[in-house]
Backbone as CSV, one residue per row, in Angstrom:
resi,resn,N_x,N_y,N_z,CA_x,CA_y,CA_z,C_x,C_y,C_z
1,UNK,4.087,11.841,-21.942,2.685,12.134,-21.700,1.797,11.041,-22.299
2,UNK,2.070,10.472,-23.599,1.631,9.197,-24.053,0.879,8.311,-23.186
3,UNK,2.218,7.941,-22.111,2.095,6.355,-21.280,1.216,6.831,-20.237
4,UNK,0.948,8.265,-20.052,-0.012,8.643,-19.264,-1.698,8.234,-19.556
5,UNK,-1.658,9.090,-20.707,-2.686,8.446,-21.262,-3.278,6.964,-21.324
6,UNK,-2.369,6.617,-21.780,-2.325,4.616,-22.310,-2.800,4.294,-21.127
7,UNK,-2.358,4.559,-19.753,-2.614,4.180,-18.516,-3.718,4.478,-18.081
8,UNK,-4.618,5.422,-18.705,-5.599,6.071,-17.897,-6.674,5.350,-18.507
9,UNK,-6.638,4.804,-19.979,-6.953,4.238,-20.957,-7.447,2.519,-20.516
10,UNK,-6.321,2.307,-19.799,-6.578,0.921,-19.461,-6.473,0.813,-18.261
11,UNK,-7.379,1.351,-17.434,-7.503,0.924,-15.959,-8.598,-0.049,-15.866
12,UNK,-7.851,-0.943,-14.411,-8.398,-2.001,-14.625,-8.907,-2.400,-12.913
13,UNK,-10.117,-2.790,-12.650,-10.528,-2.654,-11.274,-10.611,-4.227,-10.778
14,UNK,-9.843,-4.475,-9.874,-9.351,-5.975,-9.317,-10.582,-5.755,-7.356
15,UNK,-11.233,-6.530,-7.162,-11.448,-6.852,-6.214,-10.871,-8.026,-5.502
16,UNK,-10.047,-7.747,-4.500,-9.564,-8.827,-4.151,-10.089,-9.139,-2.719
17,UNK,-10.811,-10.304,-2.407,-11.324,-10.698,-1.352,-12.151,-9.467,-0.691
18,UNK,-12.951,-8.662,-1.402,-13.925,-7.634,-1.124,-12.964,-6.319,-0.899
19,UNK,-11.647,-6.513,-1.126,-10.755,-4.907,-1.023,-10.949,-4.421,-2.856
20,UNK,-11.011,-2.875,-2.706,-11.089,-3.051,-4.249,-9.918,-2.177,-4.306
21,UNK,-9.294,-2.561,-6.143,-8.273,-1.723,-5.893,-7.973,-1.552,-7.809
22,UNK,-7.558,-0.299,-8.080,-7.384,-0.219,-9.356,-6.099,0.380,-9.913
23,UNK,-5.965,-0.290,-11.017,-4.411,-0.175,-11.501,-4.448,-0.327,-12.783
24,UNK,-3.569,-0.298,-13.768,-3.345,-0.184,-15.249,-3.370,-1.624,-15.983
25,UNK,-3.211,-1.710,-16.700,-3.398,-3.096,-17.603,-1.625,-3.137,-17.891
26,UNK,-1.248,-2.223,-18.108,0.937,-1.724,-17.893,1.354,-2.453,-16.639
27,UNK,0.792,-2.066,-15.659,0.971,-2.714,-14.372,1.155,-4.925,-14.365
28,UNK,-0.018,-4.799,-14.704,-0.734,-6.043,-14.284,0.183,-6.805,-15.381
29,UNK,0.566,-6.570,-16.598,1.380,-6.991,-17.720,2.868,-7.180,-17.069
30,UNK,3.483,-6.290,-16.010,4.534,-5.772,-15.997,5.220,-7.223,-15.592
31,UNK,4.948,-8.056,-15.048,5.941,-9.640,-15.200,5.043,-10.424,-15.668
32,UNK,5.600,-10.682,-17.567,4.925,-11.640,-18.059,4.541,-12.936,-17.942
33,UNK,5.196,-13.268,-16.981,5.377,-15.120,-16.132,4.575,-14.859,-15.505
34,UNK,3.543,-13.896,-14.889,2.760,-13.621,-13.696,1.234,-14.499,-13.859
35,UNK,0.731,-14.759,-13.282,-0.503,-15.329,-13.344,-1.853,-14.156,-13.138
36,UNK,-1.259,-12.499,-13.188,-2.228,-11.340,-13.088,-1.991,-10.975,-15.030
37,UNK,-0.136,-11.179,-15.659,-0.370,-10.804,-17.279,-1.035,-12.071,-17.706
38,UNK,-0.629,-13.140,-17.494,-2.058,-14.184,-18.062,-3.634,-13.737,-18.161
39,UNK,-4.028,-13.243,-16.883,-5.277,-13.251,-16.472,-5.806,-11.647,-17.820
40,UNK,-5.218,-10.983,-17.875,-5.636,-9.654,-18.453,-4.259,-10.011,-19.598
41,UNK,-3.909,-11.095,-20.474,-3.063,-11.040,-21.740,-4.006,-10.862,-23.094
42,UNK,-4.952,-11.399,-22.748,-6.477,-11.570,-23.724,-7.009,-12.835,-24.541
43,UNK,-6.167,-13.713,-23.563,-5.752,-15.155,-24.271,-7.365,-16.025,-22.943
44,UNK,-7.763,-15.106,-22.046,-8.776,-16.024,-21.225,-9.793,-14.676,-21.419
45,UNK,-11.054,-15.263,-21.546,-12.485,-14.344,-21.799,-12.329,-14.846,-19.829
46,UNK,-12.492,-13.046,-19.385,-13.100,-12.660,-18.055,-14.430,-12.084,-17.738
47,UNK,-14.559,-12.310,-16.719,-16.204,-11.805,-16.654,-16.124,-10.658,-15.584
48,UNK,-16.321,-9.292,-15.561,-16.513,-8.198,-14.803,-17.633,-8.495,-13.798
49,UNK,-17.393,-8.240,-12.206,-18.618,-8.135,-11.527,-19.762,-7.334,-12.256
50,UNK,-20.778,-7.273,-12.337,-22.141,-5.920,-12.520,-21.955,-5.206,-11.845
51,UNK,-22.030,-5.308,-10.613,-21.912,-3.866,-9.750,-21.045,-3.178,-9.838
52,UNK,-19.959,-3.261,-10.006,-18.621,-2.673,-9.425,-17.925,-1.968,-10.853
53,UNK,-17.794,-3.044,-11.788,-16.974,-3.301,-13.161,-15.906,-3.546,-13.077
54,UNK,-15.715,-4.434,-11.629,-13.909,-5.109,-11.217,-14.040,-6.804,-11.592
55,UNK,-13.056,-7.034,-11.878,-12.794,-8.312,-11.811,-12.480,-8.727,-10.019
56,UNK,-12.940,-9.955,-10.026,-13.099,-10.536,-8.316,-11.801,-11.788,-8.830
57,UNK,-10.910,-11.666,-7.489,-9.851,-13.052,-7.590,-10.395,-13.091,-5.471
58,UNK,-10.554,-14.443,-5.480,-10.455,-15.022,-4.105,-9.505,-14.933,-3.624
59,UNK,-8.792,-13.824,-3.414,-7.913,-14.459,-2.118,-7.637,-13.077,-0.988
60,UNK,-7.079,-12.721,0.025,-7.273,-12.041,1.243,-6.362,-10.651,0.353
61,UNK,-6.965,-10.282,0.616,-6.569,-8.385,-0.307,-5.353,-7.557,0.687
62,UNK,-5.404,-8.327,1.709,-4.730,-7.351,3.272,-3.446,-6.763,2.422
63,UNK,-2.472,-7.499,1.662,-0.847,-7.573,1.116,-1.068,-7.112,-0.274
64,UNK,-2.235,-7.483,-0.896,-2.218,-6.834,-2.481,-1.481,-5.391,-2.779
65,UNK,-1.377,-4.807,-1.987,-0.872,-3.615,-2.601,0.723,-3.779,-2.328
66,UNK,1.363,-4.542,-1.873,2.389,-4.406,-2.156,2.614,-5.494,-3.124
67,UNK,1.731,-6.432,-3.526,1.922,-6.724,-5.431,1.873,-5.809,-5.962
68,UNK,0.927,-4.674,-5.658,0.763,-4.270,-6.947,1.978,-3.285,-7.159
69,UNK,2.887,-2.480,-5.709,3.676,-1.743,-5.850,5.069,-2.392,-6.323
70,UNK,4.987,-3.279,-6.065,6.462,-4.200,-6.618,6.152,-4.148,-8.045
71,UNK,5.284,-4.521,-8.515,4.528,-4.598,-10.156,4.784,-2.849,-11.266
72,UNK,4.474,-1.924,-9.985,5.013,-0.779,-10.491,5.992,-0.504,-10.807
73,UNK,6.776,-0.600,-9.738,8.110,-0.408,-9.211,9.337,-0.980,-9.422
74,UNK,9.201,-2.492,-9.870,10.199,-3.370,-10.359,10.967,-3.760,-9.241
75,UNK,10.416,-3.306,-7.913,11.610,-4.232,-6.780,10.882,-3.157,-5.941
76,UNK,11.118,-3.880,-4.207,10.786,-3.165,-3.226,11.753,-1.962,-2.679
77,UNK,11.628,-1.124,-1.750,12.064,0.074,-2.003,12.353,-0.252,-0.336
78,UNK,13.888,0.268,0.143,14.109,-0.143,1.198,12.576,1.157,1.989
79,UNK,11.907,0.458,3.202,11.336,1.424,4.538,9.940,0.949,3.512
80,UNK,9.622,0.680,2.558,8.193,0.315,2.035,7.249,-0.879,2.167
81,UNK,8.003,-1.850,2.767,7.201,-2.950,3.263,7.575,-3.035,5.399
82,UNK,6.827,-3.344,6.393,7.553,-3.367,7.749,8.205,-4.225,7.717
83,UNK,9.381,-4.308,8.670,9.936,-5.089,9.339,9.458,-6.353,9.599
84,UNK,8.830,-7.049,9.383,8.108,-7.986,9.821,8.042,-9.157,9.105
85,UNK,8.731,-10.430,9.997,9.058,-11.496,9.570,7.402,-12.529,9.047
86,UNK,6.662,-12.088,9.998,5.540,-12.688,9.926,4.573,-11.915,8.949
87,UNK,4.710,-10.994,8.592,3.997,-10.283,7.196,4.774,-11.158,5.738
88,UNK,6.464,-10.513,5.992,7.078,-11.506,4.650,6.467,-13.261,4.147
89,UNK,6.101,-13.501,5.146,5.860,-15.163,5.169,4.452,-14.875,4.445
90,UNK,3.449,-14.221,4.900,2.548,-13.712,4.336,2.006,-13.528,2.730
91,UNK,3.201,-12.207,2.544,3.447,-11.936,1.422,3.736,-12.806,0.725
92,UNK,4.696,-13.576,1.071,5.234,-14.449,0.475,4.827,-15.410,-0.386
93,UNK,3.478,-15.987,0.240,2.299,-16.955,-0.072,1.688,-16.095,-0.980
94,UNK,0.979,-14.819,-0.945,1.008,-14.392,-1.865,1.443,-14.102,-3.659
95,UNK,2.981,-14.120,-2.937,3.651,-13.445,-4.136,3.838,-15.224,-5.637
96,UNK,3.530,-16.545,-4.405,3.471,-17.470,-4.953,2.387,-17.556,-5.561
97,UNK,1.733,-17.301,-5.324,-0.196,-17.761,-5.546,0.040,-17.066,-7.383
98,UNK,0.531,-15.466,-6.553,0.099,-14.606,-8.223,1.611,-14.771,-9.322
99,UNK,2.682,-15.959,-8.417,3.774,-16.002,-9.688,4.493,-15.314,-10.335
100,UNK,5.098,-14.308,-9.287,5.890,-13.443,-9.224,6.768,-13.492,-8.386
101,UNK,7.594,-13.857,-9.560,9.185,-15.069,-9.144,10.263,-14.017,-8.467
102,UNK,10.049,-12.422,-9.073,11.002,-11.599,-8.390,10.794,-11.128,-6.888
103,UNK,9.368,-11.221,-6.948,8.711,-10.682,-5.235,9.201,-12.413,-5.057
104,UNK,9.173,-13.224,-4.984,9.173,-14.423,-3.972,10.965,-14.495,-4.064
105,UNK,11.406,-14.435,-5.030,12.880,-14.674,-4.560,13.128,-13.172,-3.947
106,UNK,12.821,-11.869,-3.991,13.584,-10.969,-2.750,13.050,-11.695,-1.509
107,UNK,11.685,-12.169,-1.039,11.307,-12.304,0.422,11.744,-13.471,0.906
108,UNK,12.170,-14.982,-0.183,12.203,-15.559,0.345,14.331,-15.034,0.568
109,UNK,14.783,-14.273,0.050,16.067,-13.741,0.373,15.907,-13.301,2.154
110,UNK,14.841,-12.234,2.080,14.687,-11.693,3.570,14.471,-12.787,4.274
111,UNK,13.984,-13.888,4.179,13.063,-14.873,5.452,14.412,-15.634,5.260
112,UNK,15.420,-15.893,4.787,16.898,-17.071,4.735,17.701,-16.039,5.290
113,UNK,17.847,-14.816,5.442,18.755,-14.166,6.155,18.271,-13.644,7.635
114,UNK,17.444,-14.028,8.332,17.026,-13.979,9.405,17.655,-14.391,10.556
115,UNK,17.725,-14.063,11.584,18.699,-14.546,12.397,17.697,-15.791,13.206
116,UNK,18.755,-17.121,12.883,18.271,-18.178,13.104,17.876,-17.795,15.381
117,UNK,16.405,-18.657,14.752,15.888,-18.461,16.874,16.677,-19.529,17.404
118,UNK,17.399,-19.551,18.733,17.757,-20.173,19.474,16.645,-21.186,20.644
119,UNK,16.093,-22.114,19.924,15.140,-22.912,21.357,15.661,-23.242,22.378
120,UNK,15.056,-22.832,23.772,15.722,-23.343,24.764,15.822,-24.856,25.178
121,UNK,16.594,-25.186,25.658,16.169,-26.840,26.147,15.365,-27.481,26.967
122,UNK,14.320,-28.322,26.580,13.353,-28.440,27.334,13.888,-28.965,28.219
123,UNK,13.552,-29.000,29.737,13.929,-29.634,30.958,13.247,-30.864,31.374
124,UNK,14.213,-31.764,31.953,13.046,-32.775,32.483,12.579,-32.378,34.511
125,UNK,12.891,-31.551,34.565,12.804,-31.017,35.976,11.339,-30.336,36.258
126,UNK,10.805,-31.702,37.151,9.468,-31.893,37.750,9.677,-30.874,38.809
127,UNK,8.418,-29.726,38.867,8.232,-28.567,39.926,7.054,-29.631,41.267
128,UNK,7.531,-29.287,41.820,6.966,-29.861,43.435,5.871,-28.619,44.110
C-alpha cells in the first residue's frame, strides 16, 4: 500500500507535443540510462508549463504511451502494441530519442525478424 501512495505522491504531468499524459516519478525513473530518469533525477532545474503544471518535451505524443507502458511494465506484453511494421519503425525512433535501450533492442528484434520483401524485376519492356 506504501508504493501506492509514493506514486500518488509523485505524479508527474508530461505534455508531449500537445498530448498530455500523467504518470509517476517510479515510472519515469524506471530505466536509469533513460533520458525521461535524467530529465526528473533532480540533477537538471525544469520549468512546469503555468497552465497545465506539465512539463512540455517536443516531440509527436501519437506512441508515448507505449513508452510509458514498457516503463511500467518492464517489456511489451505479447497483443499490446499492433502488428505493424510501420508503427515499430515509428516507435522505434522514439524509443531512441528517449534512450531506452530495452524498448529499441525488443523492436529493433521485431523489424530484423521480418520477412525480408521480395522486389520484382524491373523490366526493360517498352508498352506500344
Amino acid at each position: 500500500m506504501s508504493e501506492m501512495y509514493k506514486i500518488q505522491d509523485n505524479r508527474i504531468k508530461l505534455d508531449i507535443g500537445g498530448q498530455l499524459f500523467t504518470t509517476s516519478l517510479t515510472t519515469l525513473n524506471r530505466d536509469p540510462e533513460s533520458m525521461l530518469a535524467a530529465m526528473f533525477s533532480g540533477r537538471h532545474e525544469l520549468k512546469k508549463e503555468d497552465s497545465s503544471g506539465s512539463y512540455f518535451i517536443d516531440r509527436d505524443g501519437t506512441h508515448f504511451r507505449y513508452i510509458l507502458n514498457f516503463l511500467r511494465d518492464g517489456e511489451i506484453k505479447d497483443g499490446t502494441i499492433p502488428e505493424n511494421p510501420n508503427l515499430w519503425r515509428e516507435l522505434l525512433t522514439e524509443a531512441e530519442y528517449y534512450q531506452i535501450q530495452g524498448l529499441v533492442g525488443y523492436l529493433q528484434s521485431l523489424l530484423h525478424n521480418l520477412p525480408q520483401r521480395v522486389e520484382s524485376p524491373v523490366s526493360d519492356t517498352t508498352f506500344v
